[in-house]
C-alpha positions as CSV (number, residue, x, y, z in Angstrom):
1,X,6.2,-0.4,16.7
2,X,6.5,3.5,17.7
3,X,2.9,4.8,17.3
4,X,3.3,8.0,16.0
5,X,1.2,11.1,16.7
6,X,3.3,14.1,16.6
7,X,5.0,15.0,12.6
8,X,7.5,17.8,12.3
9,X,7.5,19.0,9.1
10,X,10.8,20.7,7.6
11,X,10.2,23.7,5.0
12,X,6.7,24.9,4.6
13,X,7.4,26.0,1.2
14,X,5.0,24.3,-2.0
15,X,5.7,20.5,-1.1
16,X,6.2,21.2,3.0
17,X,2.7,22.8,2.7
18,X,1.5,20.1,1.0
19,X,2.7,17.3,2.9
20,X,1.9,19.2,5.8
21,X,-2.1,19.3,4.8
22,X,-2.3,15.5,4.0
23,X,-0.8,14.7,7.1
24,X,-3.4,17.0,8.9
25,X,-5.9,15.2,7.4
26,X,-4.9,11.9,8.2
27,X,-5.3,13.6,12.3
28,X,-2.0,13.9,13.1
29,X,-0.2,17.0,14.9
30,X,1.8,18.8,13.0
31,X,4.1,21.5,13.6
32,X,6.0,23.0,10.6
33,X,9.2,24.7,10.4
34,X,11.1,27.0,8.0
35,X,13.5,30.2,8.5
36,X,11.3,32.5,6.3
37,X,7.8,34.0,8.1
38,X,7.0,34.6,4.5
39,X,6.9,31.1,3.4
40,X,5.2,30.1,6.8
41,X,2.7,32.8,6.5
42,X,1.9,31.6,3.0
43,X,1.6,28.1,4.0
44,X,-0.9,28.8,6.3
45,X,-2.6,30.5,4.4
46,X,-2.6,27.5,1.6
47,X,-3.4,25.0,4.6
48,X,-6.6,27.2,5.6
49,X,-7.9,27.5,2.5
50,X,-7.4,24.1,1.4
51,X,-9.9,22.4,4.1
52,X,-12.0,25.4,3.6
53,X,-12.4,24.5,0.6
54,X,-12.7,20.3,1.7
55,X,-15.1,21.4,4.3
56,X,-17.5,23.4,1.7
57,X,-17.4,20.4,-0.4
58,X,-18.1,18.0,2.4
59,X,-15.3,15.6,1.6
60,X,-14.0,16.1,5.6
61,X,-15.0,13.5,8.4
62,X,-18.8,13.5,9.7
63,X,-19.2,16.1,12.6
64,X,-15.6,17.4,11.6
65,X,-14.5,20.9,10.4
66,X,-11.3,23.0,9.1
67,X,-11.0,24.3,12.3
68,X,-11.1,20.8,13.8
69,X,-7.6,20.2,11.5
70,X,-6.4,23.5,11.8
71,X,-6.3,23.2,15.7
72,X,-3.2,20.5,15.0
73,X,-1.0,23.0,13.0
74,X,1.4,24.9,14.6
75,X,4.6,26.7,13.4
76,X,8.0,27.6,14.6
77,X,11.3,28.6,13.6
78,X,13.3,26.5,16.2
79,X,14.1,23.1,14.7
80,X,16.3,22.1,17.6
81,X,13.1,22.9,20.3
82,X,10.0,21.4,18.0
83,X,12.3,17.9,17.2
84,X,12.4,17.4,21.4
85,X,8.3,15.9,21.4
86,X,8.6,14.6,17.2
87,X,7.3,10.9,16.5
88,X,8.6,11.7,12.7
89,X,10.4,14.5,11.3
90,X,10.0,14.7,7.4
91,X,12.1,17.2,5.8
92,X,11.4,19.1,2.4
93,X,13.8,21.5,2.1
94,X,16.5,22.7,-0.7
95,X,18.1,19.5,-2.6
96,X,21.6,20.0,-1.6
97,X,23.3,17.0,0.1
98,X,24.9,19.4,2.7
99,X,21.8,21.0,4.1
100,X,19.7,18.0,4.4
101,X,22.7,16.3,5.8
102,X,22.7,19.0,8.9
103,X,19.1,18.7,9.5
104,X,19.4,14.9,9.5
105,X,22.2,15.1,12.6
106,X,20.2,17.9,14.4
107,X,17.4,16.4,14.6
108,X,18.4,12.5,15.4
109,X,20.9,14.6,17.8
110,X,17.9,16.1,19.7
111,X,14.7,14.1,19.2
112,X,13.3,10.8,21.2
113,X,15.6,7.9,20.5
114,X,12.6,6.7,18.5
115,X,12.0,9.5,16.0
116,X,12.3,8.8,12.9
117,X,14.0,11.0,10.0
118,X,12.3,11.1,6.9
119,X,13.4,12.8,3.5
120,X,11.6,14.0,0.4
121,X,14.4,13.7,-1.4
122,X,13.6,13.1,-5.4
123,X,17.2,11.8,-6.1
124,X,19.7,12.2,-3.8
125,X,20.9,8.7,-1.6
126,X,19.2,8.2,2.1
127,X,22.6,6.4,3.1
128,X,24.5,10.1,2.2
129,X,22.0,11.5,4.4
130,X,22.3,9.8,7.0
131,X,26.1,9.1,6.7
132,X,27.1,12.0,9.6
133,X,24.0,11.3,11.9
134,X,24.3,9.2,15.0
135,X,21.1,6.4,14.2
136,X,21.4,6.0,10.4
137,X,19.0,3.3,11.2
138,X,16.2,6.2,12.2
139,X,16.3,7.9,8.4
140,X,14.4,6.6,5.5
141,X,13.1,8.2,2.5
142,X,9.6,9.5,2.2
143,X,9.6,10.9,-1.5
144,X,6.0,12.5,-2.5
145,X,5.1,13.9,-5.6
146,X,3.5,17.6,-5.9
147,X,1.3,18.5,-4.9
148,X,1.0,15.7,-2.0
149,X,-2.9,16.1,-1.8
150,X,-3.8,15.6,-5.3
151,X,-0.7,12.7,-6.8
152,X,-1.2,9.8,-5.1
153,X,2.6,7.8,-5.2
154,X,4.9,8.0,-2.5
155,X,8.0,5.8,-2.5
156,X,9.2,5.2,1.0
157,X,13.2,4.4,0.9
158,X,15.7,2.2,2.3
159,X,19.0,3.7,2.8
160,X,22.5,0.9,3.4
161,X,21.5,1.2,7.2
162,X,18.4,1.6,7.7
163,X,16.4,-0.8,10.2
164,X,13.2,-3.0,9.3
165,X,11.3,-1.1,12.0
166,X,11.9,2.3,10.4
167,X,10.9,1.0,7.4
168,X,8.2,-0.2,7.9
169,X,6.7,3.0,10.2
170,X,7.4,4.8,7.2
171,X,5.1,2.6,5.0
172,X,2.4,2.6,7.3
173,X,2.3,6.5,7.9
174,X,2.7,6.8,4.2
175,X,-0.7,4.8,3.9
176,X,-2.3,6.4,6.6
177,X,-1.9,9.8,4.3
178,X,-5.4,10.4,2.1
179,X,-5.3,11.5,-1.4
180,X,-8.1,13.9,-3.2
181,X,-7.3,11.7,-6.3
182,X,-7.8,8.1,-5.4
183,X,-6.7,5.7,-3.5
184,X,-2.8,6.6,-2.0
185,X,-0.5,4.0,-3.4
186,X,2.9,3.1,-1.4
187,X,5.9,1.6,-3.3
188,X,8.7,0.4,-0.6
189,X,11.8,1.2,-2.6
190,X,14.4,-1.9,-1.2
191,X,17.7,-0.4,-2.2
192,X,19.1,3.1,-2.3
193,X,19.8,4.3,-5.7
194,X,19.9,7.0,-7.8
195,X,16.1,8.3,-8.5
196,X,14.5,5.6,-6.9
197,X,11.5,4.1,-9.0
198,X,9.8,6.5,-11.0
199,X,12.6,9.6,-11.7
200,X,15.2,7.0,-12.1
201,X,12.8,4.7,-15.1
202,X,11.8,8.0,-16.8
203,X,15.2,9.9,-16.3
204,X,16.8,8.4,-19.7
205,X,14.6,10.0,-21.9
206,X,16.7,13.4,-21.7
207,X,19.7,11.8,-23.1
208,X,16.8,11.3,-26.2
209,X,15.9,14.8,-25.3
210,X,18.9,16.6,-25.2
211,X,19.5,15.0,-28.8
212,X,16.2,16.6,-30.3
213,X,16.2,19.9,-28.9
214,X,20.0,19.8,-30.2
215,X,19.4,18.7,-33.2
216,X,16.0,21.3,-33.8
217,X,18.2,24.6,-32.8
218,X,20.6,23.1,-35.4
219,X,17.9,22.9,-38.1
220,X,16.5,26.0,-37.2
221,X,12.9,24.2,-36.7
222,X,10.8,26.2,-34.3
223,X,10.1,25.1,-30.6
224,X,6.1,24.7,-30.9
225,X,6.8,22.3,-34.2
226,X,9.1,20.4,-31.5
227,X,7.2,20.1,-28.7
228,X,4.1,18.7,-31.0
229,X,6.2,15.7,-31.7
230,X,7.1,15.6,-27.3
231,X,3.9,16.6,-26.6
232,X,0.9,14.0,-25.6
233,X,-2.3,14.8,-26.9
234,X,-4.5,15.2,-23.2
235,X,-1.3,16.5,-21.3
236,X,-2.4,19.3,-19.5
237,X,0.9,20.9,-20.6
238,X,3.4,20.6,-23.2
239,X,6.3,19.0,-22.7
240,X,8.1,22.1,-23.1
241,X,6.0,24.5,-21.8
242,X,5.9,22.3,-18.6
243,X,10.0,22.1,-18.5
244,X,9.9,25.7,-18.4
245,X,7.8,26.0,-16.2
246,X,9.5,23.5,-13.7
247,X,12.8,25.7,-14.2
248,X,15.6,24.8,-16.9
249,X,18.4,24.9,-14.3
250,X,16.5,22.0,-12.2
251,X,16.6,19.8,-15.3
252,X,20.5,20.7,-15.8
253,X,21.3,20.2,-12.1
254,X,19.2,16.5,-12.6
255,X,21.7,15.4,-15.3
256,X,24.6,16.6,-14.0
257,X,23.7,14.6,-11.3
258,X,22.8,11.6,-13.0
259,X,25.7,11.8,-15.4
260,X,28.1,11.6,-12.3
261,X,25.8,8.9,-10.9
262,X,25.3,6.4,-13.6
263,X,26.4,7.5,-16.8
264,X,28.6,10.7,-18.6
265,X,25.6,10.0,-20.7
266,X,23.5,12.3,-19.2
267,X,25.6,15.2,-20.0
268,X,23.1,18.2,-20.3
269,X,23.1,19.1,-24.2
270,X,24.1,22.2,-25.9
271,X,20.6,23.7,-25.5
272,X,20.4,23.4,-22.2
273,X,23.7,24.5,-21.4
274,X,23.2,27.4,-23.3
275,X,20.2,28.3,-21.9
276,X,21.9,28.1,-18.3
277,X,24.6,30.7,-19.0
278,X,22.1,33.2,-20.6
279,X,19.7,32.7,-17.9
280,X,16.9,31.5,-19.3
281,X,15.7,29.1,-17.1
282,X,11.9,29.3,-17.6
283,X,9.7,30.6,-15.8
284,X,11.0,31.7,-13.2
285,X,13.5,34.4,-15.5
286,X,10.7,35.0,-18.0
287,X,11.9,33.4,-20.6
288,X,12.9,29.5,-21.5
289,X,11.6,27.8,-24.7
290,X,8.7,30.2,-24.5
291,X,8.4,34.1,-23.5
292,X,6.8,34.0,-20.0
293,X,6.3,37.9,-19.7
294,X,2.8,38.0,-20.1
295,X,2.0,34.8,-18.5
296,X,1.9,31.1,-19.5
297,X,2.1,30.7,-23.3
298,X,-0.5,28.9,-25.5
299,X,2.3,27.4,-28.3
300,X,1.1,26.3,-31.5
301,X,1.2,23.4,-31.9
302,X,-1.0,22.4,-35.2
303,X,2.5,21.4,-37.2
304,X,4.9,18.7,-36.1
305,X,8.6,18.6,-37.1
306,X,8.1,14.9,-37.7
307,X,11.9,14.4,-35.5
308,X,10.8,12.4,-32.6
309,X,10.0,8.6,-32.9
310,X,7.7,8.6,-29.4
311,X,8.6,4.5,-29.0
312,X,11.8,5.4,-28.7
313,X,10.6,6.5,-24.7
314,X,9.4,3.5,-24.5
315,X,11.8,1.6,-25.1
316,X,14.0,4.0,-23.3
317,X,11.8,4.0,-19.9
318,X,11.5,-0.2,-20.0
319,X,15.2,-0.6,-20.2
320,X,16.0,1.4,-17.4
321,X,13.2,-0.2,-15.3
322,X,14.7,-3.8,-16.2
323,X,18.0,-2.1,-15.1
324,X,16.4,-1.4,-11.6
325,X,15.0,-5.0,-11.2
326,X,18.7,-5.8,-11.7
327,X,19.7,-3.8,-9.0
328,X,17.2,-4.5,-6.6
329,X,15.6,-1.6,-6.4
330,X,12.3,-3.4,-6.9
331,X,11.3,-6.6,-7.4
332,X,8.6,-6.5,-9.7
333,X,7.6,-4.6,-13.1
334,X,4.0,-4.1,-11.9
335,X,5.5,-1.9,-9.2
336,X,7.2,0.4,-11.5
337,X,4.2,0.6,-13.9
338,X,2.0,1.2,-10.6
339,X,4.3,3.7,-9.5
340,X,4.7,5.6,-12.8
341,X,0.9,5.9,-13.0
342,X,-0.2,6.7,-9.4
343,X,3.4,9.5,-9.5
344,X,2.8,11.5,-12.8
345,X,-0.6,9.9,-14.1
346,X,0.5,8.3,-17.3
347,X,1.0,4.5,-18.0
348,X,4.3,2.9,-17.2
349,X,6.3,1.7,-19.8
350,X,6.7,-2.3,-18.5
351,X,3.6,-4.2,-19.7
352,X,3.6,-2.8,-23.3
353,X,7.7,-3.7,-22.9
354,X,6.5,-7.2,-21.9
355,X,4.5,-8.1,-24.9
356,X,7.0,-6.3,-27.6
357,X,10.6,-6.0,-26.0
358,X,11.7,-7.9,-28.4
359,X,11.4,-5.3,-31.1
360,X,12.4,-2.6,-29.1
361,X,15.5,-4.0,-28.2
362,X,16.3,-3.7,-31.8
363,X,15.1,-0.4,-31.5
364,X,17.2,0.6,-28.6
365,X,20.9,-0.8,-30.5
366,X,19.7,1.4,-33.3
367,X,18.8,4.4,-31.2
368,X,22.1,3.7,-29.3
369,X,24.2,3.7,-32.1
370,X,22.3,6.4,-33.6
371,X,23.4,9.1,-30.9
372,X,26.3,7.4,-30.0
373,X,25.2,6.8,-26.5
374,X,26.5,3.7,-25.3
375,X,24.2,3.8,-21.7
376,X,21.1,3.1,-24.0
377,X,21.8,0.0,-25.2
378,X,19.4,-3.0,-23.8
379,X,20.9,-4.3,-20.5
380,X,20.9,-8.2,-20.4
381,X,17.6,-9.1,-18.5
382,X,15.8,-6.4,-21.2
383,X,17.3,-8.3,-23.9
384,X,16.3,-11.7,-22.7
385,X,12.9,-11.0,-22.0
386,X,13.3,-12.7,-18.7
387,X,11.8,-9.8,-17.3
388,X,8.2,-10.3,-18.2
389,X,7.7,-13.4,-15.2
390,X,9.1,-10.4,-12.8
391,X,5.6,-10.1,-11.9
């Protein structure tokens, strides 16, 4: 197996930076690329500070300093020159299919017949990736979740072609990479589909979604009163105040994706539509559920509406996992509840849906028939319970 040494890593915007430091830390060379001195200068920056800051705190090696990992980092603007020495080439760059495609067939087209092209794709398939490049065999999935130092989960991903040997390079550079928050947990993801393990279980919920923030504009009930019924208790964000913050058009692009993908379902609601052709995307535009102008927003959220039935999730989330234990995608139930907790730290959905899928399989025909969505019905193996031995 190719021992690799030297990482390229594509876009050094906030996840390239990040993946970028842990793979620094780990003692690999790295040499990141992007298009924009801005965003390289800032990354830098980010980088220096970060193992200042480990370094200060004594959590580097014995006898080691930043400058020690610093020393490793370079930066360049030309792809086609770094990818000539690369060992693995991991890419974090814009989520359209057509630009990651390009980068996948430059860099297998001028790289070491070894080197390995990795993706941080959240959604999109490996196999489309690598459909145009000459050694679809050399491209996996390396999904991370931000920021890369602090979440511990990345799923490594099989696409249609890809060989054992890539795989399993992946997976062992993937566990090679230290976390600040715990031990780094791996989840080899066996079949390419839609969202993967832990975007594609939790992805359901905005069909539920959609339907409540529809139904509250309709009703004229504020957004705090809303997002106290979303909302968990020790989030360190509101559910709301967190999708603003993440951007209103990614959420829309997300189901318009998965609605193509799996299910017309996923349609993005009224709200959300709305909320794309005025602009107000979060954040990022000022304004989304909340007014951003001066800053993040502190909602009230003292009063619940009292719409939201927070099982309903549940049930939701357990379905859809059984659905990717029927399609391969993972073999076992731990793995998705491991992966939900070490990706967005909060419990996954499949052992409580072990002990009580019984009555949220009722739950789920009711909610289905509800909102007229027929994708949230129970699949078979949730409905059988056969699941639970999926161990």
């Amino acid at each position: 197996m190719v021992n690799v040494k030297n990482i390229v890593m594509l876009g050094f915007g906030d996840m390239g930076k990040g993946i970028a430091q842990v793979c620094l830390m780990a003692g690999y060379s790295v040499t990141a690329v992007d298009i924009s001195d801005d965003l390289i200068q800032k990354g830098l920056e980010y980088i220096k500070t970060g193992f200042e800051k480990l370094e200060s705190k004594a959590k580097l090696p014995e006898g080691s300093g930043a400058k020690d990992f610093l020393v490793k980092l370079k930066t360049s603007k030309d792809l086609i020159e770094v990818v000539k020495d690369a060992d693995l080439v991991i890419e974090a760059v814009v989520e359209k299919l057509d630009v990651k495609q390009k980068l996948c067939k430059d860099v297998i087209e001028n790289s070491p017949d070894h080197c390995i092209f990795a993706s941080n794709t959240s959604t999109m398939s490996i196999t489309e990736i690598a459909e145009n490049c000459s050694k679809p065999e050399n491209v996996i999935g390396m999904h991370f979740f931000n920021p890369a130092p602090l979440m511990r989960l990345i799923e490594v991903i099989r696409g249609d072609k890809t060989s054992d040997e890539s795989m399993n390079i992946g997976i062992e550079v993937s566990k090679s990479l230290p976390c600040l928050r715990g031990e780094r947990y791996v989840a080899r993801v066996l079949k390419d589909r839609p969202g993967f393990i832990v975007n594609r279980v939790l992805s359901p919920g905005s069909i539920y979604i959609n339907h409540i923030i529809d139904l509250a504009y309709e009703k004229g009930i504020p957004w705090e009163q809303v997002d106290a019924d979303l909302s968990g208790e020790n989030a360190p964000m509101s559910t709301l105040t967190l999708s603003d913050f993440t951007g209103r058009d990614i959420a829309y692009h997300g189901q318009l994706y998965y609605s193509e993908k799996l299910s017309p379902d996923y349609k993005p609601g009224k709200v959300l539509t709305m909320q794309m052709e005025q602009g107000d995307l979060g954040k990022k535009a000022g304004k989304g559920f909340y007014d951003w102008s001066k800053g993040r927003p502190q909602p009230d959220l003292s009063k619940k509406a009292g719409i939201v039935n927070r099982e309903i999730f549940v049930a939701i989330n357990a379905n859809e996992g059984c659905r990717i234990l029927e399609e391969g995608v993972v073999t076992s139930w731990k793995v998705i509840d491991d992966s939900i907790l070490a990706g967005m730290n909060f419990p996954g959905p499949m052992e409580y849906a072990s002990k009580n899928f019984k009555r949220l399989t009722v739950l789920l025909e009711e909610t289905s028939e509800k909102l007229g969505k027929s994708y949230l019905k129970p699949c078979d193996l949730f409905k059988s319970g056969k699941f639970v031995d999926m161990v």
